[in-house]
VOTORTOR-141999 format. One line per field, with one value per residue (C-alpha): residue number from 1; residue in one letter; y, z, x. Coordinates in steps of 0.5 Angstrom, whole numbers. Layout:
BEGIN
resi	NUM; ...
resn	A; ...
north	Y; ...
up	Z; ...
east	X; ...
END
This chain:
BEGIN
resi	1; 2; 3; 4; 5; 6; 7; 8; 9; 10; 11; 12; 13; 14; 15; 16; 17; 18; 19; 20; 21; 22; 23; 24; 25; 26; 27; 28; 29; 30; 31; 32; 33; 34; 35; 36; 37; 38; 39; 40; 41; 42; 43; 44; 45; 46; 47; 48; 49; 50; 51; 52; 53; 54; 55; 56; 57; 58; 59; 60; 61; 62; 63; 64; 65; 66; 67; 68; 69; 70; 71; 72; 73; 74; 75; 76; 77; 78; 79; 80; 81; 82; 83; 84; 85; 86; 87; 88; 89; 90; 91; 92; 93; 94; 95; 96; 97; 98; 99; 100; 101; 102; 103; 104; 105; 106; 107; 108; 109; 110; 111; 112; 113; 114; 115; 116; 117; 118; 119; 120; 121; 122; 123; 124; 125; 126; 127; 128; 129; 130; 131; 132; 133; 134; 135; 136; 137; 138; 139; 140; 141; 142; 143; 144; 145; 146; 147; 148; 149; 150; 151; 152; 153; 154; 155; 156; 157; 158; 159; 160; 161; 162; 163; 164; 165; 166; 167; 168; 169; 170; 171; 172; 173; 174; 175; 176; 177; 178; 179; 180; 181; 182; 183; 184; 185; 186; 187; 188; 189; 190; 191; 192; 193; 194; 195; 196; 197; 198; 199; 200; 201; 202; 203; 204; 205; 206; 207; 208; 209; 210; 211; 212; 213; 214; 215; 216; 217; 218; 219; 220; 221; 222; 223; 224; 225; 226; 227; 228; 229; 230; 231; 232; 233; 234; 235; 236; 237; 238; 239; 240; 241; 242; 243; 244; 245; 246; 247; 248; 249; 250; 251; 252; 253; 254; 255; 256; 257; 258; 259; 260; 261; 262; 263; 264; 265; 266; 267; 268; 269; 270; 271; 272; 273; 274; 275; 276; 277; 278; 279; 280; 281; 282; 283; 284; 285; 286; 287; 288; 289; 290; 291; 292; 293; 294; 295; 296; 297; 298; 299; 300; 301; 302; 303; 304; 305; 306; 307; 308; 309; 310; 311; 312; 313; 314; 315; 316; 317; 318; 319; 320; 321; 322; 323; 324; 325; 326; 327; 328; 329; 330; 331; 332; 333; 334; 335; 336; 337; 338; 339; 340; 341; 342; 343; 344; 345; 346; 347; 348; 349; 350; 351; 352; 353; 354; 355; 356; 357; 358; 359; 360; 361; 362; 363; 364; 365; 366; 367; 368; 369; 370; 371; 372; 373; 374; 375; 376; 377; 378; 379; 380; 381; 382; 383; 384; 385; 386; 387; 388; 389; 390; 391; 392; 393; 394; 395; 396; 397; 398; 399; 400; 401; 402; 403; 404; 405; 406; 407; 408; 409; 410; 411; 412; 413; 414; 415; 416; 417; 418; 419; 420; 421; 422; 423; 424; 425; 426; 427; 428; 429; 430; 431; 432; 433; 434; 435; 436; 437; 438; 439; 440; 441; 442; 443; 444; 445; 446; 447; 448; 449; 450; 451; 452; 453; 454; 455; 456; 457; 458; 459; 460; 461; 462; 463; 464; 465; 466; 467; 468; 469; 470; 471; 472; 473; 474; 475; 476; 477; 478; 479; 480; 481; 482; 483; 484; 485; 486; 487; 488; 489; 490; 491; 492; 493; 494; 495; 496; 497; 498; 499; 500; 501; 502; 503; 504; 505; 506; 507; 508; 509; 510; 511; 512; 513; 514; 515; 516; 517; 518; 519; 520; 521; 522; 523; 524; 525; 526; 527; 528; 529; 530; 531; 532; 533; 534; 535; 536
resn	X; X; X; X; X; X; X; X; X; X; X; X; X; X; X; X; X; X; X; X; X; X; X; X; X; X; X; X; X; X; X; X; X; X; X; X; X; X; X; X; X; X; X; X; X; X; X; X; X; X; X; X; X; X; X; X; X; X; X; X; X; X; X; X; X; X; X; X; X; X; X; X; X; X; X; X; X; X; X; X; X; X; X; X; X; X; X; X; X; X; X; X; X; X; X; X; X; X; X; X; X; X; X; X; X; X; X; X; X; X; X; X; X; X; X; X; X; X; X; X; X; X; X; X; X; X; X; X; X; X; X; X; X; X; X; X; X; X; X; X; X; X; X; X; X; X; X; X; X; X; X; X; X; X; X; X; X; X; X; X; X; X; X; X; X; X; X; X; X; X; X; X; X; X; X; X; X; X; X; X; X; X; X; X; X; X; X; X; X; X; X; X; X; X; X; X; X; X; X; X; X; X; X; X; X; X; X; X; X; X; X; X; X; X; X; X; X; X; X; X; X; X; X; X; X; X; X; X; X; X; X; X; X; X; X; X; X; X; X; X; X; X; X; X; X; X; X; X; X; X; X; X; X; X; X; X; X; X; X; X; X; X; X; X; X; X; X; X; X; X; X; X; X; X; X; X; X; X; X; X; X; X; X; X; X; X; X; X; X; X; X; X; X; X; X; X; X; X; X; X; X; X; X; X; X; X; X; X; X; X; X; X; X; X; X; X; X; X; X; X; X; X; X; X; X; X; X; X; X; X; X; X; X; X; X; X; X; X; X; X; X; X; X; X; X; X; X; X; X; X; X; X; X; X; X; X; X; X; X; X; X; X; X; X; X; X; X; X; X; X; X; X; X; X; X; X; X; X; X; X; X; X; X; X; X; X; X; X; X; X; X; X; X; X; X; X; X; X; X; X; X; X; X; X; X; X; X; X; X; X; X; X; X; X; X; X; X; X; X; X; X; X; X; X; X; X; X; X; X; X; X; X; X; X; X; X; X; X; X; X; X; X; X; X; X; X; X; X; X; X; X; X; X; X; X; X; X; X; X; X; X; X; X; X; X; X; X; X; X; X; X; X; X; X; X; X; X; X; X; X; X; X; X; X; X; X; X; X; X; X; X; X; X; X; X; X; X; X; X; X; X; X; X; X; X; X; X; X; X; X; X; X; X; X; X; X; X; X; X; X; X; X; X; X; X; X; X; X; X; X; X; X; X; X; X; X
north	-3; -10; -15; -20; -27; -30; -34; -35; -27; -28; -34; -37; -37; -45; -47; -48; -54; -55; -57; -51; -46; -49; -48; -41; -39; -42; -39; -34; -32; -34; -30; -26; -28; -22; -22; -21; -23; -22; -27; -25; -28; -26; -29; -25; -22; -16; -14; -10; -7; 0; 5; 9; 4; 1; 3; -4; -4; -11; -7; -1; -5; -8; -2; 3; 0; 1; 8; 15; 20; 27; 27; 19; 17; 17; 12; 15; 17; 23; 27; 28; 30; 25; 26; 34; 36; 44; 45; 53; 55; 61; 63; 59; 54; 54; 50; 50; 44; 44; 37; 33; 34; 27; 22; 17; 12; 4; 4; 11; 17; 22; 26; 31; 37; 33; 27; 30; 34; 27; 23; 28; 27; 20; 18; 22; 18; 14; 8; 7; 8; 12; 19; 21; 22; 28; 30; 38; 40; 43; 44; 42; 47; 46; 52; 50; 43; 42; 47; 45; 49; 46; 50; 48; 49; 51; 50; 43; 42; 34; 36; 33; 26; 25; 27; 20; 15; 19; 16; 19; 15; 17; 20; 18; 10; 11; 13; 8; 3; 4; 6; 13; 11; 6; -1; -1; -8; -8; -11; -14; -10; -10; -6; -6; -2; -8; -13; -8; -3; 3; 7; 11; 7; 4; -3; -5; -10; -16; -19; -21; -29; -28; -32; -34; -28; -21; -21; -14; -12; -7; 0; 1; 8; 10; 17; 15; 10; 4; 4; -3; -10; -12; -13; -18; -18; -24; -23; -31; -30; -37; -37; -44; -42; -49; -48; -40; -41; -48; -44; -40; -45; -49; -43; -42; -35; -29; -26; -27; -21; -25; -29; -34; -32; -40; -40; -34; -36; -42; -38; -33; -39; -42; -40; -39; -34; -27; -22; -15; -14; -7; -5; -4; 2; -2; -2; -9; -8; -10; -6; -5; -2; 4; 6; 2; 1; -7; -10; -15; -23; -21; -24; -18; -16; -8; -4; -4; -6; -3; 4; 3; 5; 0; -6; -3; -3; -9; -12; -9; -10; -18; -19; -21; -18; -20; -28; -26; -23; -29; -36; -33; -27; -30; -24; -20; -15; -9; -9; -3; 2; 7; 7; 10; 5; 7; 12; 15; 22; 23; 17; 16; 11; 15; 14; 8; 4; -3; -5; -12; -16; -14; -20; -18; -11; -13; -18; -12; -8; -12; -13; -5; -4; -9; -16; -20; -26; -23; -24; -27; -23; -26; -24; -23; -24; -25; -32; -29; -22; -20; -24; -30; -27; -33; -36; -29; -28; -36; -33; -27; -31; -36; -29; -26; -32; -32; -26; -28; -25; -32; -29; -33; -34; -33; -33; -31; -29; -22; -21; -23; -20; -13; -13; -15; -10; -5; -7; -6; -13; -14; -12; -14; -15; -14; -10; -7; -1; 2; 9; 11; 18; 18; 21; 20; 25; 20; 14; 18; 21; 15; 11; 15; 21; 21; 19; 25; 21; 24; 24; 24; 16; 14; 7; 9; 2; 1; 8; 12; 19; 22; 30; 32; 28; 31; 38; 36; 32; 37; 42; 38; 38; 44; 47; 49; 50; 44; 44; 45; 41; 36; 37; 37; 30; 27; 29; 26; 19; 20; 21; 15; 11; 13; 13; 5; 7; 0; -6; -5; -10; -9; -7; -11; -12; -14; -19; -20; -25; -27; -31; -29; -26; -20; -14; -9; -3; -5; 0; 0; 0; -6; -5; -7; -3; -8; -1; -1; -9; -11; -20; -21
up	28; 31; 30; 24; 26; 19; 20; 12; 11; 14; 14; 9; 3; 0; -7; -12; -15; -23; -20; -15; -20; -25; -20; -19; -26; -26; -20; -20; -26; -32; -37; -43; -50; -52; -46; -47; -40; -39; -34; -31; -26; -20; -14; -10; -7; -5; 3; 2; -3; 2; -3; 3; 7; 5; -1; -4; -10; -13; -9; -12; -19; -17; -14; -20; -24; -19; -16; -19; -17; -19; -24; -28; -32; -40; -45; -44; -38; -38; -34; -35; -33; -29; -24; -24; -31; -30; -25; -24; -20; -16; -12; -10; -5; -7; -13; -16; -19; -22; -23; -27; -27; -28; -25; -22; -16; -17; -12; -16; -11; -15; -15; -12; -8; -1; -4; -5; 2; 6; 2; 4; 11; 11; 7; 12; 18; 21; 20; 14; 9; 3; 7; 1; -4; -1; 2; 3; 2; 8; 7; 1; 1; -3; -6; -10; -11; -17; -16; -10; -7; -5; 1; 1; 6; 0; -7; -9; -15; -16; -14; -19; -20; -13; -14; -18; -12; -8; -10; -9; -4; -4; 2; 1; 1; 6; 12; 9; 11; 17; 14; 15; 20; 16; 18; 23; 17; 22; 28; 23; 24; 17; 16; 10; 6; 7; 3; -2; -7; -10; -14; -20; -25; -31; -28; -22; -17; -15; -11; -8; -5; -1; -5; -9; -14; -15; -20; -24; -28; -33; -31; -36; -34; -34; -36; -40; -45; -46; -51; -51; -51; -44; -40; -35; -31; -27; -23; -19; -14; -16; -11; -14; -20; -24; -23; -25; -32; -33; -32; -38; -43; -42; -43; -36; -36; -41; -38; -33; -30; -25; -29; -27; -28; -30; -35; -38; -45; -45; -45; -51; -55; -54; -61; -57; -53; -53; -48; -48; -43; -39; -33; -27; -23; -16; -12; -7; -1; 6; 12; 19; 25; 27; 33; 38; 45; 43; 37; 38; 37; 37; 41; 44; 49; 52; 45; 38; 33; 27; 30; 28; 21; 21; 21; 17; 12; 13; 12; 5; 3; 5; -1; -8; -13; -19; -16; -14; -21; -24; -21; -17; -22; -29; -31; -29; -25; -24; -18; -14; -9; -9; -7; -13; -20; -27; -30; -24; -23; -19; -22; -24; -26; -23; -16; -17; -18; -14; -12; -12; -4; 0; 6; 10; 10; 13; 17; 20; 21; 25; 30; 30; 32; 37; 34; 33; 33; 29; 32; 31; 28; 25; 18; 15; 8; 4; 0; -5; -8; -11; -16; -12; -6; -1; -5; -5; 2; 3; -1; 3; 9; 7; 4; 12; 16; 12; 16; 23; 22; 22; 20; 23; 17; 16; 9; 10; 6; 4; 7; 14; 12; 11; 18; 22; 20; 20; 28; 29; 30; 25; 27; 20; 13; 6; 3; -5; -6; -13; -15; -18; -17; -21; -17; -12; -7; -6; -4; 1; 4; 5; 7; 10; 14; 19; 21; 23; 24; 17; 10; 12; 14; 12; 11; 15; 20; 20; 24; 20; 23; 20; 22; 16; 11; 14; 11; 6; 3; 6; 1; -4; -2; -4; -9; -15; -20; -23; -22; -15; -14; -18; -14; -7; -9; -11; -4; -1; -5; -3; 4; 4; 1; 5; 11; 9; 13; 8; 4; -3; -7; -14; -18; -22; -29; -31; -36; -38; -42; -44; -50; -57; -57; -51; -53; -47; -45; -40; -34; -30; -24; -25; -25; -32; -34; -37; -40; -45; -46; -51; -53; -61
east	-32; -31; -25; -26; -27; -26; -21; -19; -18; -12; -10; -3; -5; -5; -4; -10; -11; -14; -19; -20; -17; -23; -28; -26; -26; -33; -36; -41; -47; -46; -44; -48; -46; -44; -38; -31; -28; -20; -18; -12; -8; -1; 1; -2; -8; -11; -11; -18; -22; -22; -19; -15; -13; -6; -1; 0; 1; -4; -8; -8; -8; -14; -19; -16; -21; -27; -24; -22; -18; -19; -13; -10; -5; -7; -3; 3; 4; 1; -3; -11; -18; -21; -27; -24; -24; -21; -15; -13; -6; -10; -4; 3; -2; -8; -11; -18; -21; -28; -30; -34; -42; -46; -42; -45; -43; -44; -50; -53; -51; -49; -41; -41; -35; -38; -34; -28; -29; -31; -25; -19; -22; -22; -15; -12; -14; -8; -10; -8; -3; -5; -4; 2; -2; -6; 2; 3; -5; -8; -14; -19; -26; -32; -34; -40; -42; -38; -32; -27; -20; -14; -11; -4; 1; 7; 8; 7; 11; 8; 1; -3; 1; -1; -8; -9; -9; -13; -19; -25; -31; -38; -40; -47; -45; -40; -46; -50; -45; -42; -35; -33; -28; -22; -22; -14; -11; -6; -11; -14; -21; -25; -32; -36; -31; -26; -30; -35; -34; -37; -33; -35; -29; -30; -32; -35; -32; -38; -34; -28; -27; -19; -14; -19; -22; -24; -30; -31; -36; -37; -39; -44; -47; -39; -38; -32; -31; -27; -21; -21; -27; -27; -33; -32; -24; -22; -17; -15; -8; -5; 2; 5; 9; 8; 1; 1; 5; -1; -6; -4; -1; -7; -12; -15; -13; -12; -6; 0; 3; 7; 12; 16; 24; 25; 19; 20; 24; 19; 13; 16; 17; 10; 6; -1; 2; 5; 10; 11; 16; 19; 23; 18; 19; 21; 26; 26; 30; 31; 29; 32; 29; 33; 31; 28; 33; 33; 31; 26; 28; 35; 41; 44; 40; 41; 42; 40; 46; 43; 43; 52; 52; 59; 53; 48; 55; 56; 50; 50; 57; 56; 51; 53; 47; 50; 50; 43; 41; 45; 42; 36; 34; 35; 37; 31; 34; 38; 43; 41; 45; 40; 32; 29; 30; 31; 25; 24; 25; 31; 34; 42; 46; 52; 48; 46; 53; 54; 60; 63; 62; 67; 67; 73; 71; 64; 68; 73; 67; 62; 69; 70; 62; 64; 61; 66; 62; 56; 50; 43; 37; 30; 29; 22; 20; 14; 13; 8; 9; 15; 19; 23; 22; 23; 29; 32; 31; 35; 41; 42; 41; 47; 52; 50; 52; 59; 60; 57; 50; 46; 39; 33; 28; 21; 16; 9; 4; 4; -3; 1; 8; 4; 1; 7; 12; 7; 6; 14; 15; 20; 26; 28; 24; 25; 19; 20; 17; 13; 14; 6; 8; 14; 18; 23; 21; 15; 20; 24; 18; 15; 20; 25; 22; 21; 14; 8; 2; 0; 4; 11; 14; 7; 11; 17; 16; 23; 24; 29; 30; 35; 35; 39; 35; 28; 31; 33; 26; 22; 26; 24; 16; 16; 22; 19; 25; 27; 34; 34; 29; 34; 39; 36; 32; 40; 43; 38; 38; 47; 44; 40; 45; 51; 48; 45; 40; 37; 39; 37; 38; 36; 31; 25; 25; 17; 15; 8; 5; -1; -6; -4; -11; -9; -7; -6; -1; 5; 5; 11; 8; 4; -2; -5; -11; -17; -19; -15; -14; -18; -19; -19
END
């Protein structure tokens, strides 16, 4: 594994021209007559094509297409047999899957247990960020080459909706390629895996050109089939809004999931194109390092003033959410007080009430905890992933310095953003969080516990370690009545809200548009599926 020399993976990402976004549609073979290519376009990136590697959701939209898990989501949210077909509970913790005979990785090499088994190896490597989704199973045993055991350390009541991202690699391709081992995203190290795919999806990823486009074929020998038309997927990050929304007036993409808030009542009024719209189930908030001595870039020197719950208040308390949803958002936002947005289990409005910005209460607080004056700290934010993001973090800065904190900005390309707060370089950084299992135990254990090099704090890179709230997440982990369940998850939500152990800011509402001839499922989590799309 040696450290990537391309410099323009990693460099900030610059606006496409027509001219350049034409020759980016334009690039590769020319189609077959009979094609139906959906041509889809967002403001960011993906940060690899390695399935175990980071828990991104553009990512994870991307690489569902190429990779499956032994369950997915249907149409309706529900769960069904994926690469598994069967599943039995043999005991409290332990589960048998039998898997689906006859399927075929991209490059030909068959399915079989081995690739369950090498995959629960590899997604548990440190490296990445995926650990989650295999959380509280122990062990995974082949029993025969179709039939796997999954050993868990206790009863695991949201097994199978974690079980669809954690995407089966095969073993085979994996040897072949020198890819065994995760590629480290965060020292910008790259292996084979990074730039290649071979899944067993219903479409298969050709190529990738950062900032440019992801191209996906059709996956003919798929053991599925498709619900909908589309033989060819493009998908083009295009960070500039006008030049996004042009794209699609113009008919140089097909669908535009990523709309910008100041043009979406102009889209829905266009004739040649069409909307669906949906809350997503994200939550964008700010986080804060909790538990170094001394916060890095910061003018107090000799102690860390986010361990003293009355800043971590203050800085919630100084921020107008209504302002934000009302001149920033459009409207397109749900203020938040808790980590978990409407649609996700555990969810309550009663939790969730904003209260009005109290400014003089921050101030008193800041002077009780022995900041008179305030102090200053570097904030960092991405420039191209959330809606609004930059514009967004320019706001809260301005509310800060009303009550002292004068917050040194920095907006990145999420590809660069992702890799410093993931090196515990960013004492300060907005992040939003996607809830794919549905559930609020996958937030609260991800961000909120304590980190174990495994599952817990898999994305905890603010360093919260609450003892109380451990207790109460891995009660949850593992509780199997429902209403008990239900209770344990609401205090731990009350918990993180009181404690202000982060800064939620609101939760995204997601509008999708596209030409007149798209009909395609809004998902909640972000992540259109091109095989239940279909172009007229």
């Amino acid at each position: 594994m040696s450290r990537s020399t391309r410099g323009s993976r990693f460099s900030p990402a610059r606006p496409i021209t027509r001219l350049a976004l034409s020759a980016a549609l334009a690039f590769g073979a020319v189609a077959a007559a009979h094609a139906v290519p959906l041509r889809w376009a967002a403001q960011n990136d993906v940060l690899t094509l390695d399935p175990h590697s980071q828990d991104h959701t553009t990512t994870s939209a991307i690489l569902q297409h190429a990779y499956e898990g032994l369950t997915r989501y249907n149409e309706r949210w529900e769960i069904e047999p994926c690469l598994a077909t069967k599943w039995t509970q043999t005991t409290p913790t332990s589960w048998r899957f039998e898997l689906r005979k006859g399927v075929k990785f991209h490059d030909g090499s068959p399915f079989t247990a081995d690739d369950v088994v090498f995959s629960f190896g590899r997604i548990r490597q440190p490296q990445g960020t995926m650990q989650i989704y295999v959380t509280g199973i122990k062990e995974i045993k082949k029993v025969d080459d179709y039939t796997v055991d999954l050993i868990l350390d206790s009863p695991q009541p949201i097994l199978l909706r974690n079980l669809v991202d954690f995407r089966i690699m095969s073993k085979t391709w994996s040897e072949k390629n020198k890819a065994t081992q995760m590629a480290d995203y965060k020292a910008k190290d790259e292996n084979f895996a990074s730039r290649h795919a071979a899944g067993t999806g219903p479409y298969e990823i050709t190529s990738w050109q950062p900032d440019q486009k992801v191209s996906m074929v059709i996956n003919k020998a798929w053991w599925d089939k498709n619900k909908g038309n589309v033989t060819e997927v493009s998908y083009i990050p295009i960070k500039s809004d006008p030049t996004r929304v042009a794209a699609l007036t113009s008919g140089d993409v097909d669908l535009l999931t990523d709309v910008p808030t100041q043009d979406v009542g102009a889209l829905k009024a266009d004739a040649k194109l069409k909307s669906i719209d949906g809350p997503e189930t994200r939550t964008i908030f700010f986080a804060m390092d909790l538990g170094s001595d001394e916060l890095r870039g910061s003018s107090v020197k000799g102690k860390n003033p986010f361990k003293d719950v009355r800043v971590r208040e203050a800085l919630n308390i100084a921020i107008d959410r209504e302002a934000i949803k009302r001149s920033i958002m459009r409207g397109l936002s749900v203020p938040a007080a808790i980590m978990v947005p409407p649609g996700v289990n555990g969810y309550s409005t009663e939790l969730d009430k904003v209260h009005a910005p109290d400014l003089a209460k921050a101030k008193k607080l800041l002077v009780e905890a022995g900041y008179p004056n305030g102090f200053e700290i570097p904030l960092n934010c991405p420039n191209n992933r959330y809606v609004n993001d930059e514009k967004i973090c320019l706001a809260v800065v301005s509310m800060w310095s009303r009550i002292g904190i004068t917050a040194r900005l920095t907006a990145q390309p999420m590809s660069q953003h992702s890799q410093l707060f993931q090196r515990f370089e960013a004492p300060l950084y907005m992040l939003g969080w996607g809830v794919s299992t549905m559930d609020a135990l996958y937030s609260l254990q991800a961000l909120a516990r304590t980190r174990s090099g495994g599952a817990d704090g898999s994305f905890n890179f603010s360093k919260v370690s609450d003892p109380e709230l451990d207790k109460l997440i891995d009660a949850a982990k593992s509780e199997m009545d429902l209403a008990k369940r239900d209770a344990i998850l609401r205090d731990a939500l009350v918990r993180v809200r009181d404690q202000y152990l982060f800064i939620p800011l609101h939760h995204q509402v997601r509008p999708w548009a596209m030409r007149a001839n798209v009909q395609t499922l809004h998902r909640s989590n972000d992540r259109p599926e091109a095989r239940f799309t279909t172009l007229k």
